[in-house]
N, C-alpha and C positions, 0 to 999 in steps of 0.2 A: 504494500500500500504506500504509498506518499502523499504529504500533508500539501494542503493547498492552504496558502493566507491571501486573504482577501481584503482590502481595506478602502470602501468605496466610500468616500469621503465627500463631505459638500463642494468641492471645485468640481469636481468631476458634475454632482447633482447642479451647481449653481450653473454652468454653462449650457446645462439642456435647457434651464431656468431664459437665462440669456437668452438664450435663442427663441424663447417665446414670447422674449419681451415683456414678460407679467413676473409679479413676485406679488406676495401675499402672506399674511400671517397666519396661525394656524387659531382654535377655538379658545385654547387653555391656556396660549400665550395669553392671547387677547383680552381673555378675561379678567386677566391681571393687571392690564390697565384699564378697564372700563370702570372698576369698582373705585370705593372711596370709605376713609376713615370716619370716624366720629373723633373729628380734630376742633382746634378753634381755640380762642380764651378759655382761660380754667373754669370760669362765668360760664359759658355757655356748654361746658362739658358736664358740668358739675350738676346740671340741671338734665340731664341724657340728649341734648341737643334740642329740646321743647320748647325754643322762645320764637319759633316763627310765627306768632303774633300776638308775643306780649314786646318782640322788640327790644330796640334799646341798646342794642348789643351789637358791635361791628363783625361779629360771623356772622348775623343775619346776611348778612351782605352773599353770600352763596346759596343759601334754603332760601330766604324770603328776603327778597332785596327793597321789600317795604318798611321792613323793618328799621333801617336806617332813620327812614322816616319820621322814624319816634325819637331823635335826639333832639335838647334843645342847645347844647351848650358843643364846643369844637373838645375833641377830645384825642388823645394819641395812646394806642396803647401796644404794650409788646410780652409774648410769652416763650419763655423755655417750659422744655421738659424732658421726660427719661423713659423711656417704655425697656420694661424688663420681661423675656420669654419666661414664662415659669418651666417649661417642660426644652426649651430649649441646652445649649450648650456651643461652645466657641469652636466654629469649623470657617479655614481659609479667612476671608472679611467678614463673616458672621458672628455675633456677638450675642451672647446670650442678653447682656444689659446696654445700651444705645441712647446719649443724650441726641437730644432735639432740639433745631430752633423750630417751633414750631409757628406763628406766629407776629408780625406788625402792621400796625394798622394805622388810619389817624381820619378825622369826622369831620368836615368843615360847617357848620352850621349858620343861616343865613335865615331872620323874620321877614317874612313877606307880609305880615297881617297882625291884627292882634293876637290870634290864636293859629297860624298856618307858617310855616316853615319851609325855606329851601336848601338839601344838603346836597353836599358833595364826599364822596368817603374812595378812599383805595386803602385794601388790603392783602396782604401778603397771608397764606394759610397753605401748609402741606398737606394736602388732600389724599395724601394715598403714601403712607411710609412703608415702602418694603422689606425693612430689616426682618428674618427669619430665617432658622434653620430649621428644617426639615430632616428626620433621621427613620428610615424605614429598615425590616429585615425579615426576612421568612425564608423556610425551605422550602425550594423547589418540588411543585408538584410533578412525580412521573419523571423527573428529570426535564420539567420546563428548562427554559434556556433563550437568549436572545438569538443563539445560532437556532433554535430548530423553530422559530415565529422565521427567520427569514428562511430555511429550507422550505416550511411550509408556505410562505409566500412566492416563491419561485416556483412552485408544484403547482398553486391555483394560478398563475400567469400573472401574480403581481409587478413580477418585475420582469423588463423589459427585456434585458438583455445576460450575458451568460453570467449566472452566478451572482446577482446583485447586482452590478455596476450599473446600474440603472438612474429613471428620474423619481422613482419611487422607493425607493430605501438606497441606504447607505451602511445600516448597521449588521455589515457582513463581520465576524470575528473568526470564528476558525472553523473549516469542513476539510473532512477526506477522503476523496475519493478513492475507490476499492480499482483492482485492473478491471473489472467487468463494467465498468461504468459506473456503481453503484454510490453515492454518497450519503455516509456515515453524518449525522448531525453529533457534536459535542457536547454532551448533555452535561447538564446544571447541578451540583447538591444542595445548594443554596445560594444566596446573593445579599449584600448588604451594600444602602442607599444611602447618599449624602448632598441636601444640599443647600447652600447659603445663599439668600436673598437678600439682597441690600439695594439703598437708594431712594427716591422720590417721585412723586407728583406735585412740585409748586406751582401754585395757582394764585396768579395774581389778576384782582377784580377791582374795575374802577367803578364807582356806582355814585346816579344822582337817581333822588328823590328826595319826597316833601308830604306835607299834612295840607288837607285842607279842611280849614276851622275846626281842628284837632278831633277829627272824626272819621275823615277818610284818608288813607295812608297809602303810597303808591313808588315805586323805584321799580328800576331797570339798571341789570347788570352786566357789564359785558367785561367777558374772563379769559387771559390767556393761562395756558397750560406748559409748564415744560418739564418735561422726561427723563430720569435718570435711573434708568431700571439695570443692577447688575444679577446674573445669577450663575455659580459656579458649583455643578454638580460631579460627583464621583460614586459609579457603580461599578462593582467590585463582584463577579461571580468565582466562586469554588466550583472548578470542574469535575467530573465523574469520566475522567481520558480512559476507556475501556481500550478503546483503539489506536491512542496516543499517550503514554505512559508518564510521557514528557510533557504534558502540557495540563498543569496544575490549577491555573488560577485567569481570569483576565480581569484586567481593569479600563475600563474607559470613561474617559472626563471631557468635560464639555464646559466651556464659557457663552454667555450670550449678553450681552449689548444693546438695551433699547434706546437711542435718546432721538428726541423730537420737541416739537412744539403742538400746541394745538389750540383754538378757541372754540366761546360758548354765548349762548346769552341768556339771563335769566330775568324774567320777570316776577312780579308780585303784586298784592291790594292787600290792606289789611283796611277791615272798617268795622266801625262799633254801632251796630244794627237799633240800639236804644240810647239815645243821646245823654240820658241821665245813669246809664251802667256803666262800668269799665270794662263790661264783655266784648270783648270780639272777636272777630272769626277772620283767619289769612288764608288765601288761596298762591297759589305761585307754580310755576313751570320753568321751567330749561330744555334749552335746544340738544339738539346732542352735541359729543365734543367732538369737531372736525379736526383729525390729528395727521400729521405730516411726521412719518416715522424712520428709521433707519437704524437695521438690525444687523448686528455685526456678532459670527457664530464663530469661535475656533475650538475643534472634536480634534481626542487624539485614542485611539485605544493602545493601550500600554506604555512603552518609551520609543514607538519604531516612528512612529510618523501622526502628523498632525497637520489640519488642513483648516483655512478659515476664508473668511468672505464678509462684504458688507450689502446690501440692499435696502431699496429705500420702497415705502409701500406709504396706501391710508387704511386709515380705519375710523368708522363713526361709531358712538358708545348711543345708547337710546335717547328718548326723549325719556324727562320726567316731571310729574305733578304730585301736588302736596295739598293738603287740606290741615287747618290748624285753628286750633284754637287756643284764647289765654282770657283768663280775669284775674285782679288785682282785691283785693280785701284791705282797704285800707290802705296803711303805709308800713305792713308788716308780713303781709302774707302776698308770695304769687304762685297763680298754680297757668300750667303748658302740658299743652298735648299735640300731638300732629300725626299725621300719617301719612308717606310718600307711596309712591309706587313707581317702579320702571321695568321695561318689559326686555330683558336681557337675551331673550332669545332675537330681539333684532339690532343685534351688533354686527355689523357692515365691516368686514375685510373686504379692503378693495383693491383692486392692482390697477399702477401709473401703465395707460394706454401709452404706448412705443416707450416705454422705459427702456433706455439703455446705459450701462454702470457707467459707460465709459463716455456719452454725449449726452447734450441738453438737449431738457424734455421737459413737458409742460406737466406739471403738478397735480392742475386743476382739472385735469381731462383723466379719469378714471372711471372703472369697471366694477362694478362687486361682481367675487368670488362666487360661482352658485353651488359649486360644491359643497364651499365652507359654509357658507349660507345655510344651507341645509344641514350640515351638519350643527353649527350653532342653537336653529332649531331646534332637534332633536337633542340637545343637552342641559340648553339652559334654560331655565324660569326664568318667568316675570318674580319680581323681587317686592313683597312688601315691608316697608321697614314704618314701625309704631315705637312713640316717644313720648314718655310722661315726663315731666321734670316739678318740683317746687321749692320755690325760696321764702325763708322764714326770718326776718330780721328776730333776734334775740332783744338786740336795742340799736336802735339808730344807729349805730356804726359796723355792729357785726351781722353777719347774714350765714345762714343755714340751709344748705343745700343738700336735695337728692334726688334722682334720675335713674332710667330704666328706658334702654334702647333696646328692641328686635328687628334682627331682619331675617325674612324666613330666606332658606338655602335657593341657592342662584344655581347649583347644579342638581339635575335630575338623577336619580338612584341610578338609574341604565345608563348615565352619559360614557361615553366612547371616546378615548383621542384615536381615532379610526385613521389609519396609517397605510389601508388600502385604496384612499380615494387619488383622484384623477384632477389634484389640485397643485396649484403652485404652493400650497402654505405646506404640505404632505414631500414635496421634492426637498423646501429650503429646511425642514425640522433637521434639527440636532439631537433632538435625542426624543425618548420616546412613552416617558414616564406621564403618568396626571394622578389628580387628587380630586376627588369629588365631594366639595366638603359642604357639608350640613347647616343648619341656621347657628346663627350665629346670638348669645346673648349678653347684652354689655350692662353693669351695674355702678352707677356713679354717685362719688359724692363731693361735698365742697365746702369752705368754710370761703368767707368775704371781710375783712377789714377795711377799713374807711376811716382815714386820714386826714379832714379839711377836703384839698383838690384831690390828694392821692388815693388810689384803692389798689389794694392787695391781696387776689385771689387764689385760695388755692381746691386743687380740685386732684381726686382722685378716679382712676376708672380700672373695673376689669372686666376681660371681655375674654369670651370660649367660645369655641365652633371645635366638634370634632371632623373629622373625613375619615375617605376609605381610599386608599393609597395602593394605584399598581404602578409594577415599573413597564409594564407593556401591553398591549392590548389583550384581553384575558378572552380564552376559547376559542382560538383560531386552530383552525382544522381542515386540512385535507385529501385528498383519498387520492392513490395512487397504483400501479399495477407492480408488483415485487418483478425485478428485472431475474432475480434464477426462478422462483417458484412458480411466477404467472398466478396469484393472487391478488385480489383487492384487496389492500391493507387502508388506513385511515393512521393518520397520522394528527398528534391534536396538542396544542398549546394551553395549558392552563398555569391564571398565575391568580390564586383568588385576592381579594382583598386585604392587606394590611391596615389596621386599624390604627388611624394617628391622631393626635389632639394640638391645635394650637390654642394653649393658654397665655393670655399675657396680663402684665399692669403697668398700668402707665400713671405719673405722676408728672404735673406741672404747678406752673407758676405764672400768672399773669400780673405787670404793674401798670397800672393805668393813671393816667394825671386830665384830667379835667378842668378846662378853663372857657 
């Protein structure tokens, strides 16, 4: 027998890519930048992000940008903070514990009336922190394996050409062909996963809005985005070499690179339906986020060789709407509630029409992906996310907060990073892992001091979602004719479910000065 090594790496993938002129992202990338924190002031964390229409508060400025609305005085405020994994650990740039800027802002306030107001506010907010380690591990079922998902792809005619080197995988690791023709897959006894998430979503929103005769409340925001998504994975199989004695272990690691920009626009009304109440009710929407991206991949399996690439694609994240409400009791009690909703199953990968790496090309002139399309579909929900918050002045200087965020799971129980399709986001993937993970539930609290002009908020949060973790598409299977016996055999891939938790806490600090 002699061993065959195979290593069909993204240049090879990237210039079929090229040559079609399309590049795109894949479902489980993407959905990693679609999503967003529960970030902002300690103020508005501390409350579970419930103030989109009691106001007041310069993070209204992204959920309800009428919110602003309700300042009277110019105000500037700026927050740190530290988000710690609880189940995490320090792998490559991944940090079990992570300070944050999270945060600056500043309010310009302008009377137009005795009782009506015109403002102006920009704010800076990280809308999507990446820090995380991810750490999975299980025994190979039946001697699952990454080499026998790609023999079994090559049997159904996934891949195009001999042995992987195709536009549809890449992750050929070791096979051996017998003299009869026959090839032996390298099966699995186990595998252990690693991998570091780091980086951002800064979102920076410039917003005007005003009252009129302090009753109805109205802003408009318009938001850039910019992108700094790192992640550095290492999967690691123990072989079962029955046929190759010599070949014990493999490892392959992979880096990926998202940075981009992108914008949004958000609207809002917040009004008090009874002139003599302080009840009222906020409605608000956002456009999607039109993003202009650029992914740069470098895979190597073991120490022999490693290949990498850059590509520029779009992608649009849904539209979304909010309903909210807030009353005030006095000058000691507020209570917020809200509910968004956004329909994540229609997130838009799209590929730049005549994209070429190497020439200019028009931006604005794209395609959505219909495969990815459809498969986005089939994976993601609509996403409800409900928010209660209240604050409780002790006495006129100190305040008492607590909050309670859900958002039910954005991925479907069946979702698939399906690796057989007939897309450009499936040729440029790097690797081949996903996590399907569950609702998510955030609990906060907060304490407020008040200074004269200054205020000093501080605000706690912790937030859990678990998943179910494969490193490759789980029950592929295919039937074959045995080359000596002339047999229908079936050949089959399983890798079930690892079960993973991301728990975290995050602690900040907001100082605000008003004048």
């Amino acid at each position: 027998m002699k061993k065959i090594q195979l290593f069909a790496f993204m240049a090879l993938v990237a210039m079929h890519a090229q040559a079609q002129n399309n590049v795109t992202l894949d479902t489980y990338i993407g959905a990693q930048l679609a999503t967003e924190d529960l970030n902002g002031t300690a103020r508005y964390v501390g409350m579970g992000g419930a103030m989109d229409a009691l106001g007041a508060d310069i993070s209204t400025i992204g959920s309800n940008p009428a919110g602003v609305g309700l300042f009277r005085h110019h105000q500037v405020s700026g927050t740190l903070g530290m988000v710690i994994q609880q189940d995490g650990k320090t792998f490559q740039d991944g940090s079990k514990t992570t300070a944050s800027f999270d945060q600056l802002g500043f309010v310009y306030s302008t009377r137009t009336g005795i009782s009506s107001f015109f403002n102006f506010a920009f704010n800076f907010h990280k809308s999507r922190n990446f820090n995380q380690v991810l750490s999975a591990a299980n025994a190979a079922v039946n001697g699952s394996s990454q080499n026998r998902q790609t023999t079994i792809k090559g049997i159904r005619g996934d891949l195009d050409t001999y042995w992987g080197m195709s536009q549809n995988d890449y992750l050929i690791l070791y096979m051996i062909e017998g003299d009869d023709g026959s090839v032996y897959t390298v099966d699995a006894k186990d595998y252990e996963f690693d991998r570091a998430h780091t980086g951002y979503i800064g979102e920076y929103d410039v917003n005007i809005s005003g009252n009129i005769n302090n009753r109805v409340y109205l802003g408009l925001t318009v938001g850039m985005k910019d992108v700094h998504y790192h992640a550095y994975s290492e999967y690691f199989e123990h072989l079962n070499s029955v046929t190759m004695p010599s070949l014990t272990s493999v490892l392959m690691t992979d880096q990926q690179k998202i940075t981009g920009q992108g914008f949004d626009i958000k609207a809002g009304v917040i009004f008090r339906p009874v002139e003599e109440s302080p009840f009222r009710i906020g409605i608000s929407m956002a456009t999607p986020t039109f993003y202009r991206l650029t992914t740069h991949n470098t895979t190597a399996i073991g120490d022999v060789a490693q290949r990498g690439y850059d590509v520029k694609f779009r992608m649009e994240t849904p539209w979304k709407f909010g309903v909210s409400v807030g009353h005030t009791v006095g000058d000691y009690l507020a209570l917020g509630a809200g509910f968004e909703y956004s329909d994540y199953s229609t997130v838009d990968m799209r590929c730049i029409d005549n994209y070429h790496r190497y020439e200019d090309f028009d931006y604005s002139s794209s395609t959505s992906d219909p495969e990815m399309k459809r498969l986005t579909e089939r994976t993601l929900n609509g996403v409800s996310t409900l928010k209660v918050g209240a604050e409780f002045k002790l006495d006129p200087n100190v305040a008492l907060r607590l909050g309670y965020n859900y958002s039910s799971a954005m991925y479907k129980d069946s979702g698939v990073r399906d690796q057989t399709l007939n897309s450009p986001a499936t040729y440029m993937a790097s690797t081949t892992d996903y996590t399907n993970w569950k609702d998510t539930h955030r609990v906060t609290a907060g304490l407020g001091f008040t200074f004269d002009q200054v205020r000093l908020d501080l605000a706690y949060q912790y937030a859990a979602r678990k998943g179910d973790f494969y490193p490759y598409m789980n029950g592929v299977e295919a039937q074959y004719y045995d080359n000596v016996t002339g047999q229908l055999q079936v050949l089959r891939n399983d890798c079930p479910a690892v079960k993973v938790k991301d728990n975290r806490h995050q602690l900040q600090a907001t100082l605000t000065y008003t004048f």
